[in-house]
TIVO-2410 file (N, C-alpha, C; in nm, 3 decimals):
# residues 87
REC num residu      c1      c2      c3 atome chaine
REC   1      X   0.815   1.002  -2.121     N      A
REC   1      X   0.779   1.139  -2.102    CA      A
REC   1      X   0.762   1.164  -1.953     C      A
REC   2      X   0.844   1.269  -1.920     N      A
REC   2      X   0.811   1.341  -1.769    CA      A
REC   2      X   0.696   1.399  -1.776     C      A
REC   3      X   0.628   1.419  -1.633     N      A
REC   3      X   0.518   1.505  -1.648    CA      A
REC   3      X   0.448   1.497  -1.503     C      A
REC   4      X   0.349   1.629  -1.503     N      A
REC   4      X   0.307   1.661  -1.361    CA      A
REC   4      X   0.224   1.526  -1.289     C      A
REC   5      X   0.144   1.461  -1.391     N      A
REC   5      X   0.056   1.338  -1.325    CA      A
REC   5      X  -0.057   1.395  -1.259     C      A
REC   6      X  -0.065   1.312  -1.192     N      A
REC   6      X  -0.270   1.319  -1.113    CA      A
REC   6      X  -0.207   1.329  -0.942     C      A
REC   7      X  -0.104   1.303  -0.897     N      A
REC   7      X  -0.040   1.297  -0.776    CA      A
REC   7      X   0.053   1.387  -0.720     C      A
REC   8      X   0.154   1.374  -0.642     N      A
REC   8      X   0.226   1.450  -0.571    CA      A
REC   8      X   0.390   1.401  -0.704     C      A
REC   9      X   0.473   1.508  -0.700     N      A
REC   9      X   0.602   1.480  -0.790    CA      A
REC   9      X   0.560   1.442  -0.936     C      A
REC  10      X   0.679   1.394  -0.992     N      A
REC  10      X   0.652   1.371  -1.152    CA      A
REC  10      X   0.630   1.256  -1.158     C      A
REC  11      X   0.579   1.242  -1.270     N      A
REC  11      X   0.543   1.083  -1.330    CA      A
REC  11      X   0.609   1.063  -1.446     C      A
REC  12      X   0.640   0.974  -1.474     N      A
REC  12      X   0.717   0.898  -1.587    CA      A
REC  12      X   0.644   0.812  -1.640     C      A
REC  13      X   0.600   0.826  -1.777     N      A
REC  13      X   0.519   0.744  -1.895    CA      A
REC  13      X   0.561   0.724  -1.970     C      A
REC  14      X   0.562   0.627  -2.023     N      A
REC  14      X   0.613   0.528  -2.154    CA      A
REC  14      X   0.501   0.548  -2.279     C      A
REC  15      X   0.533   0.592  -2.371     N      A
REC  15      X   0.463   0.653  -2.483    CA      A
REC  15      X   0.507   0.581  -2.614     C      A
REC  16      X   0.532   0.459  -2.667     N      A
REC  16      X   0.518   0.391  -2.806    CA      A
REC  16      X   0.515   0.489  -2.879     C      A
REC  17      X   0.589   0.473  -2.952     N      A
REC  17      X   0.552   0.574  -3.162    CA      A
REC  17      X   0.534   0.434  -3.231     C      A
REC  18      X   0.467   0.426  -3.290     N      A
REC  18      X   0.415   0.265  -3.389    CA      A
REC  18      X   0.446   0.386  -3.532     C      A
REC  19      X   0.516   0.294  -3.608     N      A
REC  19      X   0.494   0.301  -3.762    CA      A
REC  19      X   0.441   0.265  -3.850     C      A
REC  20      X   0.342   0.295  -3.910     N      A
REC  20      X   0.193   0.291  -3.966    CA      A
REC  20      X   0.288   0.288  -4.134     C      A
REC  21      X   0.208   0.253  -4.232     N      A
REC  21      X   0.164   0.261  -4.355    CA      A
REC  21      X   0.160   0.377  -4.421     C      A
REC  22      X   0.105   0.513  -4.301     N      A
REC  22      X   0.112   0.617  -4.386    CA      A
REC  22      X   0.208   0.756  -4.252     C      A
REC  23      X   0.300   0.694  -4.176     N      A
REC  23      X   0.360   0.719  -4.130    CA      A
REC  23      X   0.394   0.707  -3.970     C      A
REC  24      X   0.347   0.799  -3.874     N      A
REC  24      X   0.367   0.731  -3.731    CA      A
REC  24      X   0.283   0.818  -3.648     C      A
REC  25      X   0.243   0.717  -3.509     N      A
REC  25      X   0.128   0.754  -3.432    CA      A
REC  25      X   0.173   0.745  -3.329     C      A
REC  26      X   0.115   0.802  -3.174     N      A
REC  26      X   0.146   0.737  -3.074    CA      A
REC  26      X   0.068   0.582  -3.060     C      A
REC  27      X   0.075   0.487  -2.998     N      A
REC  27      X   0.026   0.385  -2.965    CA      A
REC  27      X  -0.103   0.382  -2.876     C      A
REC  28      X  -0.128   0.555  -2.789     N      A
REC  28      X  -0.268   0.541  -2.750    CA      A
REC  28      X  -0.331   0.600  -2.873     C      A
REC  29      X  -0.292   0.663  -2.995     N      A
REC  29      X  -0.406   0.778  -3.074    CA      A
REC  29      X  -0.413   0.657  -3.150     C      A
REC  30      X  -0.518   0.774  -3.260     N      A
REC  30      X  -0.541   0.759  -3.362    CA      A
REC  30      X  -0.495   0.828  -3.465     C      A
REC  31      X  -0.505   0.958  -3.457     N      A
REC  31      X  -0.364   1.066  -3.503    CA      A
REC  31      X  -0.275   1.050  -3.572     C      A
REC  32      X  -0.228   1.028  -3.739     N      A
REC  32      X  -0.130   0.954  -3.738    CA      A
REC  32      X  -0.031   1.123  -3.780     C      A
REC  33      X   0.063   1.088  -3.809     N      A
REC  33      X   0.197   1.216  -3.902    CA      A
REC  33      X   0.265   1.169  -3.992     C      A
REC  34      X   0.302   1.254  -4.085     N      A
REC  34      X   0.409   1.159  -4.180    CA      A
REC  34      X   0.540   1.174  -4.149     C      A
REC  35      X   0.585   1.195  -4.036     N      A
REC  35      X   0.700   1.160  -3.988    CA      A
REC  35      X   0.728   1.200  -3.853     C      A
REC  36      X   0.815   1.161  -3.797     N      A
REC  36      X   0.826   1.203  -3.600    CA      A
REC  36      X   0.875   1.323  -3.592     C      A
REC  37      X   0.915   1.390  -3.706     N      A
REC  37      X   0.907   1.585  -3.618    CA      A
REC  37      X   0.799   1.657  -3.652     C      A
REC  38      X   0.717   1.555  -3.742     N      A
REC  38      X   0.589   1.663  -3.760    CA      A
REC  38      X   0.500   1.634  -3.585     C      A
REC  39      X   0.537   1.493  -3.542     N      A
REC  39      X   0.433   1.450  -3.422    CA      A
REC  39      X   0.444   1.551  -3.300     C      A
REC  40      X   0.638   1.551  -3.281     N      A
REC  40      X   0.679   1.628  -3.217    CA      A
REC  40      X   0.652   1.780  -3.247     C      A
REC  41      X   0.630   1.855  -3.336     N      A
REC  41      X   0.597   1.957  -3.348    CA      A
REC  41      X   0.451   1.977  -3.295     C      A
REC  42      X   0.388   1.896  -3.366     N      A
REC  42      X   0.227   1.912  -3.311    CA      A
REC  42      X   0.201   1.925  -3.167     C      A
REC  43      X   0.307   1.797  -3.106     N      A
REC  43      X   0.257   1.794  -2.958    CA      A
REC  43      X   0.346   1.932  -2.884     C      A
REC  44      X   0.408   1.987  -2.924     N      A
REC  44      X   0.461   2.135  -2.879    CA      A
REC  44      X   0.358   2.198  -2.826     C      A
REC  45      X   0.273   2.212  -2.921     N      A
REC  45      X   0.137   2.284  -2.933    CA      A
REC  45      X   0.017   2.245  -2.868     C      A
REC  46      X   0.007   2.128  -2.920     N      A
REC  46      X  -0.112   2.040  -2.821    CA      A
REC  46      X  -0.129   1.891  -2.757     C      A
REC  47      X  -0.176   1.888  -2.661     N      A
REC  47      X  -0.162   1.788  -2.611    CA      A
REC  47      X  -0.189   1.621  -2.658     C      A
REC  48      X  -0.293   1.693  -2.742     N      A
REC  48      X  -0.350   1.564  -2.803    CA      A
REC  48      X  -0.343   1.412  -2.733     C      A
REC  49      X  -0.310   1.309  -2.783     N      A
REC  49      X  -0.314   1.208  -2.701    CA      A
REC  49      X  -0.184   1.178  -2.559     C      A
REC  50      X  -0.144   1.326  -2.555     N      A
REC  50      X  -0.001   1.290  -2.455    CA      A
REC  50      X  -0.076   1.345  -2.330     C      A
REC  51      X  -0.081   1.378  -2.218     N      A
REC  51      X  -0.086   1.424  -2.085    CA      A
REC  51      X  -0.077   1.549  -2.083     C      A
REC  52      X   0.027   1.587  -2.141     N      A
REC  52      X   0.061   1.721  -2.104    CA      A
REC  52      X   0.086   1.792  -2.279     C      A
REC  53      X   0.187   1.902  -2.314     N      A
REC  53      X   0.204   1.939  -2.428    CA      A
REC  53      X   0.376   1.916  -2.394     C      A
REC  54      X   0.434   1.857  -2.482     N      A
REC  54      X   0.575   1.866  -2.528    CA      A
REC  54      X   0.659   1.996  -2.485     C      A
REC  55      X   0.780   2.004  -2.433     N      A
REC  55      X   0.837   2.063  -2.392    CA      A
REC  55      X   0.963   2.073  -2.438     C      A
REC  56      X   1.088   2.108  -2.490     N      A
REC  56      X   1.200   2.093  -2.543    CA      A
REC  56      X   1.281   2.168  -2.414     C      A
REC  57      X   1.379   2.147  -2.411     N      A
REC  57      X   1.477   2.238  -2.324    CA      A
REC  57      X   1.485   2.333  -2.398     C      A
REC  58      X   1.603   2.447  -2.300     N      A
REC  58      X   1.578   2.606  -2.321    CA      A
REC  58      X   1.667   2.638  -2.442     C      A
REC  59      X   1.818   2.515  -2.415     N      A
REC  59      X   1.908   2.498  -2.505    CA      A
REC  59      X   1.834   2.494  -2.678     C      A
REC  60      X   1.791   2.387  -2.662     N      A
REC  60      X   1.730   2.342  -2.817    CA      A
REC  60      X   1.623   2.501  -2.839     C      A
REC  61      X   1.567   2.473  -2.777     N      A
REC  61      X   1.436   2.612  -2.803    CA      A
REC  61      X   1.517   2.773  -2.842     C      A
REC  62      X   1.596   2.788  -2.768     N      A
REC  62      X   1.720   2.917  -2.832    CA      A
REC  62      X   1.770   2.901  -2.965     C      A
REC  63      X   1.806   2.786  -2.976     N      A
REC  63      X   1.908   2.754  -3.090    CA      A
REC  63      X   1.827   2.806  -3.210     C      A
REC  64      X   1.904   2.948  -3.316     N      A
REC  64      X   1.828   3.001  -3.411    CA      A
REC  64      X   1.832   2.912  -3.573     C      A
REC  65      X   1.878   2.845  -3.560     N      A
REC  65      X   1.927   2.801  -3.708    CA      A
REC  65      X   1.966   2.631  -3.685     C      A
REC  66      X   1.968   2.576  -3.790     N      A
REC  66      X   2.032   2.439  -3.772    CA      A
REC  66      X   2.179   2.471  -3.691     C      A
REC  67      X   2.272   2.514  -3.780     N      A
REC  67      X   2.414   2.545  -3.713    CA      A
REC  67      X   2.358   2.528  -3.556     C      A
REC  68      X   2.342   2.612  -3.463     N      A
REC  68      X   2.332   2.613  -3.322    CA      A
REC  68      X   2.242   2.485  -3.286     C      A
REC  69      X   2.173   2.362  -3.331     N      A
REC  69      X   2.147   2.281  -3.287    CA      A
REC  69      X   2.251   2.169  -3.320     C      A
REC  70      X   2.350   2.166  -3.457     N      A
REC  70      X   2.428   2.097  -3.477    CA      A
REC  70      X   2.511   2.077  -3.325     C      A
REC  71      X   2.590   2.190  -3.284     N      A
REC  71      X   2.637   2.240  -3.230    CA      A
REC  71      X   2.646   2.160  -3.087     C      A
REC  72      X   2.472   2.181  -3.048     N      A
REC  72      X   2.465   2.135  -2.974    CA      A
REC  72      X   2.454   1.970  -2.937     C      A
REC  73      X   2.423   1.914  -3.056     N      A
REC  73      X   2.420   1.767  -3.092    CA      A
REC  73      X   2.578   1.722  -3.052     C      A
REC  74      X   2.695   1.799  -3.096     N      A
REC  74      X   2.816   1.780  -3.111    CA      A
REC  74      X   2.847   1.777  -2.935     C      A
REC  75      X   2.842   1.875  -2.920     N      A
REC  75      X   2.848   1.926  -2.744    CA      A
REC  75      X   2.801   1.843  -2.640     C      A
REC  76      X   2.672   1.793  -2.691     N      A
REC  76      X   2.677   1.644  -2.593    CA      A
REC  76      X   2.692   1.552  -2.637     C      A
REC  77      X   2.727   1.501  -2.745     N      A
REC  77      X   2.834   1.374  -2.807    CA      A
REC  77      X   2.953   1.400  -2.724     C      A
REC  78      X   2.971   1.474  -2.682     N      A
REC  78      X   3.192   1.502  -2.651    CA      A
REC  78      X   3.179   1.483  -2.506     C      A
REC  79      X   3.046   1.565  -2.455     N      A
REC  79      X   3.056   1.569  -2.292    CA      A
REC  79      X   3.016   1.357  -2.283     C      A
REC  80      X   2.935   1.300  -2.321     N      A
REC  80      X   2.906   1.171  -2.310    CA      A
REC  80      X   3.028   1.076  -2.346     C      A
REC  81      X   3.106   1.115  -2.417     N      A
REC  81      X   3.220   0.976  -2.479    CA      A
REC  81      X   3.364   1.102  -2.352     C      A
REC  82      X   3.357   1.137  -2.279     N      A
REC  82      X   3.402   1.206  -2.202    CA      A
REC  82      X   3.550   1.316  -2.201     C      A
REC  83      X   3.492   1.328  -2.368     N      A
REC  83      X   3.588   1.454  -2.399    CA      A
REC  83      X   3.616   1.578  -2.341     C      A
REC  84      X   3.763   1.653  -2.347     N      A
REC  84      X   3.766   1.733  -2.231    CA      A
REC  84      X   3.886   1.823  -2.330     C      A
REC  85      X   3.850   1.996  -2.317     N      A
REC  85      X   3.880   2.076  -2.393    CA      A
REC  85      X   4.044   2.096  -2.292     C      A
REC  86      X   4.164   2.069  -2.362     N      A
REC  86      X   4.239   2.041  -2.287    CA      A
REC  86      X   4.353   2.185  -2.380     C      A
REC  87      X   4.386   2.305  -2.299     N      A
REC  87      X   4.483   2.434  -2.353    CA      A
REC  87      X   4.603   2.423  -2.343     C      A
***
Protein backbone atom coordinates (compact mmCIF):
# COMPACT_ATOMS: atom_id res chain seq x y z
CA UNK A 1 0.00 0.00 0.00
CA UNK A 2 1.08 3.61 -1.03
CA UNK A 3 0.48 6.23 1.32
CA UNK A 4 1.24 9.75 2.78
CA UNK A 5 3.37 8.33 5.99
CA UNK A 6 4.63 10.38 9.05
CA UNK A 7 7.50 12.02 6.66
CA UNK A 8 8.28 13.90 3.58
CA UNK A 9 6.96 11.77 0.01
CA UNK A 10 5.15 8.41 0.04
CA UNK A 11 5.68 5.44 1.91
CA UNK A 12 5.29 2.01 0.86
CA UNK A 13 3.86 -0.73 3.36
CA UNK A 14 3.56 -4.22 3.14
CA UNK A 15 0.15 -5.28 4.50
CA UNK A 16 -0.34 -9.43 4.83
CA UNK A 17 -4.12 -10.68 4.28
CA UNK A 18 -3.84 -14.07 6.51
CA UNK A 19 -6.68 -16.56 5.91
CA UNK A 20 -8.46 -17.36 8.98
CA UNK A 21 -11.11 -20.18 9.58
CA UNK A 22 -13.82 -17.81 9.23
CA UNK A 23 -12.34 -15.90 6.41
CA UNK A 24 -9.53 -13.10 6.05
CA UNK A 25 -7.83 -10.35 8.12
CA UNK A 26 -5.10 -8.05 7.74
CA UNK A 27 -2.07 -9.46 9.70
CA UNK A 28 -1.94 -6.25 12.02
CA UNK A 29 -6.06 -6.54 12.98
CA UNK A 30 -8.18 -8.34 14.52
CA UNK A 31 -11.07 -7.57 12.14
CA UNK A 32 -11.72 -10.49 10.31
CA UNK A 33 -14.27 -10.54 6.61
CA UNK A 34 -15.64 -13.31 4.88
CA UNK A 35 -13.88 -12.64 1.94
CA UNK A 36 -11.22 -9.95 0.36
CA UNK A 37 -13.84 -7.62 -1.35
CA UNK A 38 -15.79 -7.34 1.62
CA UNK A 39 -12.09 -6.15 3.43
CA UNK A 40 -11.52 -4.06 0.49
CA UNK A 41 -14.79 -2.49 0.55
CA UNK A 42 -14.68 -1.73 4.21
CA UNK A 43 -11.28 -0.19 3.98
CA UNK A 44 -12.78 2.26 1.12
CA UNK A 45 -14.59 3.65 3.92
CA UNK A 46 -12.42 3.28 6.85
CA UNK A 47 -9.26 3.09 7.83
CA UNK A 48 -9.36 0.64 10.32
CA UNK A 49 -6.17 -1.20 10.79
CA UNK A 50 -4.55 0.36 7.39
CA UNK A 51 -2.89 4.02 7.64
CA UNK A 52 -4.85 5.61 5.50
CA UNK A 53 -8.50 4.57 3.79
CA UNK A 54 -8.27 2.55 0.45
CA UNK A 55 -8.29 4.26 -2.66
CA UNK A 56 -9.14 2.63 -6.14
CA UNK A 57 -8.20 4.52 -9.32
CA UNK A 58 -10.55 6.86 -11.21
CA UNK A 59 -10.73 4.10 -14.01
CA UNK A 60 -12.16 1.29 -11.70
CA UNK A 61 -14.25 3.90 -9.53
CA UNK A 62 -16.18 5.18 -13.02
CA UNK A 63 -16.70 1.87 -14.26
CA UNK A 64 -20.81 1.54 -13.89
CA UNK A 65 -21.47 -2.10 -14.16
CA UNK A 66 -19.35 -5.28 -14.24
CA UNK A 67 -19.17 -5.00 -18.23
CA UNK A 68 -16.89 -1.65 -17.86
CA UNK A 69 -14.63 -3.30 -15.27
CA UNK A 70 -14.40 -6.50 -17.41
CA UNK A 71 -13.32 -4.29 -19.95
CA UNK A 72 -10.97 -2.87 -18.20
CA UNK A 73 -9.38 -6.13 -16.78
CA UNK A 74 -9.12 -7.04 -20.62
CA UNK A 75 -7.41 -3.58 -21.53
CA UNK A 76 -4.62 -4.12 -19.28
CA UNK A 77 -4.14 -7.80 -19.99
CA UNK A 78 -3.43 -6.64 -23.87
CA UNK A 79 -1.46 -3.42 -22.95
CA UNK A 80 0.93 -5.96 -20.51
CA UNK A 81 1.41 -9.17 -22.95
CA UNK A 82 2.09 -6.08 -25.46
CA UNK A 83 -0.79 -6.13 -27.74
CA UNK A 84 -1.24 -3.44 -30.27
CA UNK A 85 -4.60 -2.44 -32.11
CA UNK A 86 -3.16 -2.76 -35.57
CA UNK A 87 -5.99 -1.03 -38.85
Amino acid sequence: MKHPGKGTGLYIEKLPIIITENGVKLSNASEEFANIEDLILHHLYHEGALPCKLALPSEIMAARNIRALQSLAVFEEGKSVGFQNHV
